[in-house]
C-alpha positions in Angstrom: -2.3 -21.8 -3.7 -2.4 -21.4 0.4 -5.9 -22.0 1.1 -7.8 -19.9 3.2 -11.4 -19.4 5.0 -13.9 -16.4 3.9 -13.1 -14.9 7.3 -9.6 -15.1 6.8 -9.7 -13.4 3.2 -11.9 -10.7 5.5 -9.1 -10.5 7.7 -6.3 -10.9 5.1 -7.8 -8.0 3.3 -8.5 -5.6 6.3 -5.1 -6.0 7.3 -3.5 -5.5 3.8 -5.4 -2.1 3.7 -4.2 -1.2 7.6 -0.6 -2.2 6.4 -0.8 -0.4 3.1 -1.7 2.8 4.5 0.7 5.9 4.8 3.1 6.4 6.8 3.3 10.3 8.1 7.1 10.2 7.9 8.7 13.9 8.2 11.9 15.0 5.9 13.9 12.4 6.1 16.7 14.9 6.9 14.9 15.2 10.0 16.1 12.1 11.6 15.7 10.7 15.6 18.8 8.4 15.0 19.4 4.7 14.6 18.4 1.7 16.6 20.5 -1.4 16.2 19.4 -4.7 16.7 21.7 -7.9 16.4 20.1 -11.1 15.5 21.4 -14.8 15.7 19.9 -18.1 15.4 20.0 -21.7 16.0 23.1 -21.2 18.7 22.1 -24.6 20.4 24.2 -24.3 23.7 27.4 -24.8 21.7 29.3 -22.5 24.2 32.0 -21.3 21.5 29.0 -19.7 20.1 28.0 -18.3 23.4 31.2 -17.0 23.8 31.1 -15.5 20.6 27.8 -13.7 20.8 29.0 -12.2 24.1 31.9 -10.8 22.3 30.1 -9.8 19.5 27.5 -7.6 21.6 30.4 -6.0 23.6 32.1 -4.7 20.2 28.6 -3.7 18.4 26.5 -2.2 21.5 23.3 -3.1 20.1 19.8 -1.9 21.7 18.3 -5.3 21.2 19.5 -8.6 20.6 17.2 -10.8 19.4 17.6 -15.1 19.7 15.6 -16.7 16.5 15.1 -19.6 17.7 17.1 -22.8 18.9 19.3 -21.3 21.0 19.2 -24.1 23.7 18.9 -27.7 22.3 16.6 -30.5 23.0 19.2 -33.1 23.9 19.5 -33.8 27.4 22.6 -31.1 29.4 24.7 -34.2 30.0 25.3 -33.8 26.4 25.9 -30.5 25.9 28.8 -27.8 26.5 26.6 -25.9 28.5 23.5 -26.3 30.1 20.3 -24.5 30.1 20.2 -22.8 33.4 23.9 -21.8 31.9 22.5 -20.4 29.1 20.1 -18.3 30.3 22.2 -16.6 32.8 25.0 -16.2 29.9 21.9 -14.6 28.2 20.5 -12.4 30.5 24.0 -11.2 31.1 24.3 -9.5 27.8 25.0 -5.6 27.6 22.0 -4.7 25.9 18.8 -2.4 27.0 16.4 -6.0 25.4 16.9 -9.5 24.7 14.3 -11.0 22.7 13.5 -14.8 22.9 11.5 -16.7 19.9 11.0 -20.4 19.8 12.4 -22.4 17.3 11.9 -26.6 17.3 14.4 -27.2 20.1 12.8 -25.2 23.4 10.4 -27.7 23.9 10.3 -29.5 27.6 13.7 -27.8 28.0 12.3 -24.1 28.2 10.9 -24.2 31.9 14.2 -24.8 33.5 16.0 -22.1 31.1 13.0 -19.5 32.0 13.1 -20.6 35.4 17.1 -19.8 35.6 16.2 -16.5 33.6 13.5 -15.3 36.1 16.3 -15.6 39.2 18.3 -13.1 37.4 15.5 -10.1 37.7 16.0 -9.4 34.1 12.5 -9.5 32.4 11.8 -12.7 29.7 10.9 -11.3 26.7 9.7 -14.5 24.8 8.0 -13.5 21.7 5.0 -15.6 20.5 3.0 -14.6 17.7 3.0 -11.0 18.8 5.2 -7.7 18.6 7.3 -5.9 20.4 8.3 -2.2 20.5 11.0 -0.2 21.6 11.0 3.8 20.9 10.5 4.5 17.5 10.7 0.2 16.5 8.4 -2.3 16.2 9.3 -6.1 15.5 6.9 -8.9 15.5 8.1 -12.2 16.6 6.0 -15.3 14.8 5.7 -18.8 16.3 7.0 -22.1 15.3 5.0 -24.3 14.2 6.8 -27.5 14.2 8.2 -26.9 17.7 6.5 -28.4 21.1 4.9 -25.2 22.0 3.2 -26.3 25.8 5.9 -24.4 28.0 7.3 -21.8 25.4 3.9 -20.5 25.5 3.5 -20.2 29.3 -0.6 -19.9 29.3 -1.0 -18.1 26.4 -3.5 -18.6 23.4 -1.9 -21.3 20.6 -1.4 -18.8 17.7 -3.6 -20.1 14.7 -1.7 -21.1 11.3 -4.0 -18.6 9.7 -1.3 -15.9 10.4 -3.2 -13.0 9.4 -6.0 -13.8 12.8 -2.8 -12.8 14.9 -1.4 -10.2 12.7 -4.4 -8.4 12.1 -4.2 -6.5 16.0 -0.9 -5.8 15.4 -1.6 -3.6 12.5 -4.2 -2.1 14.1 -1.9 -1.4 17.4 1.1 -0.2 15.1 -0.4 0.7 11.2 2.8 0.6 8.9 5.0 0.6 11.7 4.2 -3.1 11.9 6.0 -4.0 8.6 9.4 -3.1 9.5 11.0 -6.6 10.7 9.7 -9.7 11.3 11.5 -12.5 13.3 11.0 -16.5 11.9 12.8 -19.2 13.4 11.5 -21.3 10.5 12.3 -20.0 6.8 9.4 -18.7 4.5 9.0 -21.4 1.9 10.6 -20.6 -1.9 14.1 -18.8 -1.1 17.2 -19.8 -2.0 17.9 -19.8 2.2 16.6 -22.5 2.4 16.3 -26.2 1.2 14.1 -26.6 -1.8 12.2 -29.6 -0.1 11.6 -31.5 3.3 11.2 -30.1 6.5 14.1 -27.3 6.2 12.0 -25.6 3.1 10.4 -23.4 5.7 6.5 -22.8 5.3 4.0 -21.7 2.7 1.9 -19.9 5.6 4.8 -17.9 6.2 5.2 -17.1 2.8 1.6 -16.5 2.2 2.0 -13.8 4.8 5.2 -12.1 3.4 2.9 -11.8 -0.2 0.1 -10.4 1.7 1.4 -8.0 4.1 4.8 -7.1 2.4 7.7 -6.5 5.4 10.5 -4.9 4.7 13.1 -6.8 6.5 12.4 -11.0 7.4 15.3 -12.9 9.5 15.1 -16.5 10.1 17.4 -19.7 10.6 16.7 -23.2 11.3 18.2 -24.5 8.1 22.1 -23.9 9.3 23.9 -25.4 6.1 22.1 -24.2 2.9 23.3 -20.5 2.7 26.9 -21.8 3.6 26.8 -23.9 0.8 25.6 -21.5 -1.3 27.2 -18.7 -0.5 24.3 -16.8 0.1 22.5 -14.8 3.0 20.1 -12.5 1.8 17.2 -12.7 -1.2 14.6 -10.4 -2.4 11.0 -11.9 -2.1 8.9 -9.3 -4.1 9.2 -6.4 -2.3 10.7 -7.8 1.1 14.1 -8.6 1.9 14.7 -12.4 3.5 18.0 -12.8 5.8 19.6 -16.0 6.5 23.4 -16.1 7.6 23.0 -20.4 8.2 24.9 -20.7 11.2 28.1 -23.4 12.3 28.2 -25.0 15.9 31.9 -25.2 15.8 32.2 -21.3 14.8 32.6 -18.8 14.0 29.4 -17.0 15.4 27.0 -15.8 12.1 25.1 -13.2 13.1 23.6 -9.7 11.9 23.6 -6.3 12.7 20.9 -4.3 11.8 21.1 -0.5 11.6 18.1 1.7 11.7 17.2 5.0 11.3 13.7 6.4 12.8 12.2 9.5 11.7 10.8 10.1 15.3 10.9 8.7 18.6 7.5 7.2 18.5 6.6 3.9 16.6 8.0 4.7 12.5 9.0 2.9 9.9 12.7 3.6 9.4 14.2 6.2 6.6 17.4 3.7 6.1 18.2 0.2 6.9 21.5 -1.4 6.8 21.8 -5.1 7.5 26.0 -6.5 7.8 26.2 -10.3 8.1 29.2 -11.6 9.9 31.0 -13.0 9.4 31.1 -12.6 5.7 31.3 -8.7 6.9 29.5 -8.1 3.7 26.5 -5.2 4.4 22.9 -4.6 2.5 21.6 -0.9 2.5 17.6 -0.6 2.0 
């Protein structure tokens, strides 16, 4: 049992009903067309993976590629393939009309140098925090991490509470149902098979808690790179929400997914269809 405050039950509950509430979608016959959005986690300035993602953006065209977290690492450059003014750059380099940024447990101290290198290329930082973000007819919300060093990811802004649904609840008011189409997690939602069954990998019951509550349709996380290698699996069902984990291997090759959206209309919608591919298993789930 998560447990919770009488104001965050009053929140909890407003924001079910927001979430819950219908969404004016035309024929679906009647469709805008589809948005595509490639994610990938945990990268960690292995530059085969870098190399990989750049190729795999140039073959797939996507509108948005999104970074779940770890994607630089908090050993010191010396160490690494690449450093962190590198990977920016290589970042904000990618043929895409958004790159979206979310912090896992490695940005820490070594963010402000990688957002620093980012700003000098002109291309706007869109670092997710606890908030969404919308492009045409989509809307994706980007949560925090909360065992990661948060200071410089956050830049100024409020420190999201644990209580998800205090940070949620303005989103569903900004976007209604719109809100519930996919949600970006560096760390896992406790209880999959994605992740391990204990220690700090699990993922988190807050996380979880919220998937019950405000039931998303699509979740993608990472952190835990080896579990759905070694079981052979990448996606599970959680009640009425579909949870997306491809692991990931610092040696190659890039895993990664392609998600494939179709709006009804060009303003903020959930989608008629999803498809979600994971490569590179190159194995696809239609919703």
């Amino acid at each position: 049992m998560v447990p919770t405050s009488t104001s965050a039950i009053t929140v909890a509950s407003q924001l079910r009903h927001k979430l819950a509430e219908v969404d004016p979608t035309p024929n679906p016959s009647d469709k805008i067309g589809a948005m595509k959005i490639l994610t990938a986690t945990d990268l960690h300035q292995s530059k085969v993976l870098y190399d990989q993602l750049a190729a795999a953006v140039r073959i797939h065209k996507p509108d948005v590629v999104a970074l779940v977290g770890d994607f630089i690492d908090m050993a010191d450059d010396r160490h690494l393939p690449l450093t962190k003014a590198e990977c920016a750059i290589r970042l904000s380099a990618l043929q895409c009309r958004e790159v979206l940024l979310l912090s896992g447990n490695h940005e820490g101290k070594g963010w402000p140098v990688f957002a620093a290198a980012w700003r000098k290329t002109g291309r706007p930082l869109r670092s997710l925090y606890a908030e969404a973000f919308s492009l045409g007819p989509m809307v994706i919300v980007g949560f925090p991490c909360l065992m990661a060093d948060e200071v410089h990811f956050v830049e100024g802004r409020e420190s999201a509470p644990r209580d998800v649904g205090r940070w949620l609840a303005p989103i569903a008011n900004n976007y209604g149902p719109s809100s519930r189409f996919l949600w970006l997690m560096h760390e896992p939602p406790i209880g999959t098979s994605l992740s391990k069954d204990t220690g700090v990998l699990a993922g988190n019951i807050e996380w979880l808690a919220a998937i019950q509550r405000y039931a998303p349709q699509l979740v993608v996380f990472g952190h835990d790179h080896e579990t759905p290698l070694k079981r052979d699996r990448w996606h599970e069902t959680l009640l009425q929400t579909h949870c997306i984990n491809v692991g990931q291997k610092l040696d190659g090759p890039l895993h990664y997914c392609l998600i494939e959206a179709t709006f009804p209309r060009p303003t903020p919608s959930l989608p008629t269809s999803i498809k979600v591919t994971a490569y590179p298993h190159n194995e696809s789930l239609k919703l």
